[in-house]
Every structure is written in C-alpha cells, then in structure tokens.
C-alpha positions, 0 to 999 in steps of 0.5 A: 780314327785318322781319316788321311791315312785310309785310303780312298775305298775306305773314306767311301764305305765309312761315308756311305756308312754315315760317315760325312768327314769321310766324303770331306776327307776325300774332297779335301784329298782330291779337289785340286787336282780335279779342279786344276783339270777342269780349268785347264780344258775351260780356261775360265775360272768362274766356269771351272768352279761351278763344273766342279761342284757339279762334278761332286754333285754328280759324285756323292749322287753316284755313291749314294745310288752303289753305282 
C-alpha cells in the first residue's frame, strides 16, 4: 500500500489501527508547513522546534484519546 496516496482520514484510521508509518506519513506530509507557521508567530528557531514537538505530542495524544 502506498501510504502518499491516502488521504490524511485514511493515514489516521491505519494509525490508530497500528499502523506507525501512517502517523509518519502524516508528519512527513504536514511538518513543514506547520513549523514554518510557528516560527513565523516566534521568530526564534530553537523555540519553534520545540513548540512543534509539543504540538505533535499533543497530536498523537489527542488521536489515541478519539478526540
């Protein structure tokens, strides 16, 4: 299976089905526009770097809770 080619609903239900190359499909697809977002409300490149992986963090938790 070609994980670019599903879309973002998909990637989500094969990871919480097990699935982790879904979730780094996802992260892949989506991770510089979300960290070119944050450092551009920060302006500093350490903090937006860990912002991000708090954001994710708060990502996968939120999946994993069906939220």
């Amino acid at each position: 299976m070609s994980l670019h080619l599903l879309a973002d609903q998909e990637l989500i239900n094969l990871y919480l089905s097990g699935n982790e190359n879904a979730f780094a499909q996802l992260l892949k697809r989506h991770k510089d526009r979300v960290y070119r977002y944050i450092n551009s409300k920060v302006r500093d490149a350490d903090l937006a770097n860990d912002i991000f992986q708090d954001t994710f963090i708060k990502v996968i938790k939120t999946l994993k809770r069906g939220a």
